[in-house]
N, C-alpha and C positions, 0 to 999 in steps of 0.2 A: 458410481452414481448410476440410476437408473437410464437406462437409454431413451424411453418413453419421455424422461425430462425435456424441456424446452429449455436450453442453455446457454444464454447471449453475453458474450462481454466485449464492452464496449466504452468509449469514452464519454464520461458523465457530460450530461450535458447542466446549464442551472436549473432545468425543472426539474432535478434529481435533489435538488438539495436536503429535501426536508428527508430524503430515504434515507444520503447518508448521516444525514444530523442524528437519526433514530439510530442507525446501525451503531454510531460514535457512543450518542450514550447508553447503549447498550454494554458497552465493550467497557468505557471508560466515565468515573464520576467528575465530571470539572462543570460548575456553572457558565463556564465562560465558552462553552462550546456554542460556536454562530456559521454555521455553515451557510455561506451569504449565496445566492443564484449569480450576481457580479462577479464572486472571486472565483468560481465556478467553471465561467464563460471566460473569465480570464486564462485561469490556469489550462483549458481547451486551444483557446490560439497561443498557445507559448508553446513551443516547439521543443522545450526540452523538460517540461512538466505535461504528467499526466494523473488524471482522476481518473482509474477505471472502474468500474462497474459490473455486478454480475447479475444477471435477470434469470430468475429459474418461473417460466410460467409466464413472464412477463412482468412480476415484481423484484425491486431492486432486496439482493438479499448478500449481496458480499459487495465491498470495496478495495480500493487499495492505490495507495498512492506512489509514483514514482518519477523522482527528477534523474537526471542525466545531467552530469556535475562534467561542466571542462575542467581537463588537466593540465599542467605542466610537462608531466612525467613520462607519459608516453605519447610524443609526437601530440597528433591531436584525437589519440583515445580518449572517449569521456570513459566518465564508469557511473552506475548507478545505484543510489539509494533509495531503499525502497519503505517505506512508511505507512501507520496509519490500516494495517491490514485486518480486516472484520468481516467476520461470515456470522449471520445472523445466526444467535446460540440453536432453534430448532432446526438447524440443516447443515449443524456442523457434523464432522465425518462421512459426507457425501461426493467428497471429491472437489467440492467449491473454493477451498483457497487454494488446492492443489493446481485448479482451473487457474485462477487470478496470477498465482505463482509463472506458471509457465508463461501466462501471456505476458507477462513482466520481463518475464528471462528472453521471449523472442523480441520482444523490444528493444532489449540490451545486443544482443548479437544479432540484430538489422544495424543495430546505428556503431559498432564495433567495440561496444564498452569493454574495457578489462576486469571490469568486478562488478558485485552486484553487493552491499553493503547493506545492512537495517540491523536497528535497534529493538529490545524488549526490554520489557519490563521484567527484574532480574527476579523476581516470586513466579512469574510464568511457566511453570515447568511442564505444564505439556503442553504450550507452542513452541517452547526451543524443541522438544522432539518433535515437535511438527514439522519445525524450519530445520532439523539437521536430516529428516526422511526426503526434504526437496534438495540437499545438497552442501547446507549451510554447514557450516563451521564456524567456532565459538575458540578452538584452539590456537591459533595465530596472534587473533588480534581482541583487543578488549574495548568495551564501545563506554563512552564517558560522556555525561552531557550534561550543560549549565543551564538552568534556567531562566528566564525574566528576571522575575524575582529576586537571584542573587546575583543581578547584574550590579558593579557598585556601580553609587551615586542613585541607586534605585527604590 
């Protein structure tokens, strides 16, 4: 990234909404995407969610979301899953989810996580080599997930 760049990230606040909602359908087609300024403010005072944000210039241009999941497993290590991660298409390859990435990862080892876990979309092929250039690994384990919609009785 250029050094001349102004590069802040920081926890969404709700008057961010409407950035990440663009950034959201940018990245992903669902009508039902409603990034509310409430859930926003919410997920800000919850202590183990977080909306962050990356501002280059002063505009919101990357997100990324991460809870901090308690365990059973190790004493009281949480570990973290990370979600929801978009760097606006004009400013990708400039170091911006590389950014987000990291400040996600000191997140996790400030509060002692033992992993750091996230999901793709499995046609994605070059954000898993984005996420295995930050560290991730895909060999271990396999990621699986139900939707709404085929929830029974739904």
């Amino acid at each position: 990234m250029k050094q001349d760049i102004n590069v802040v990230i920081r926890e969404a606040r709700g008057t961010d909404a409407a950035a990440i909602a663009a950034l959201y359908r940018s990245f992903v087609t669902n009508p039902n995407i409603n990034v509310r300024e409430d859930r926003l403010e919410a997920i800000a005072a919850d202590s183990n969610n977080f909306v962050f944000v990356c501002e280059v210039e002063g505009v919101v241009c990357g997100t990324a979301f991460l809870t901090l999941c308690l365990d059973a497993m190790f004493g009281a290590q949480p570990y973290g899953v990370l979600e929801n991660v978009v760097v606006d298409g004009a400013l990708r390859g400039q170091g911006i989810g590389r950014r987000l990435f990291e400040h996600a990862e000191e997140m996790c080892r400030t509060r002692d996580c033992s992993k750091i876990m996230l999901l793709s979309t499995a046609t994605r092929e070059s954000a898993h080599r984005f996420f295995e250039q930050q560290g991730y690994s895909s060999v271990n384990k396999l990621g699986f997930v139900k939707y709404r919609r085929q929830f029974r009785g739904h």
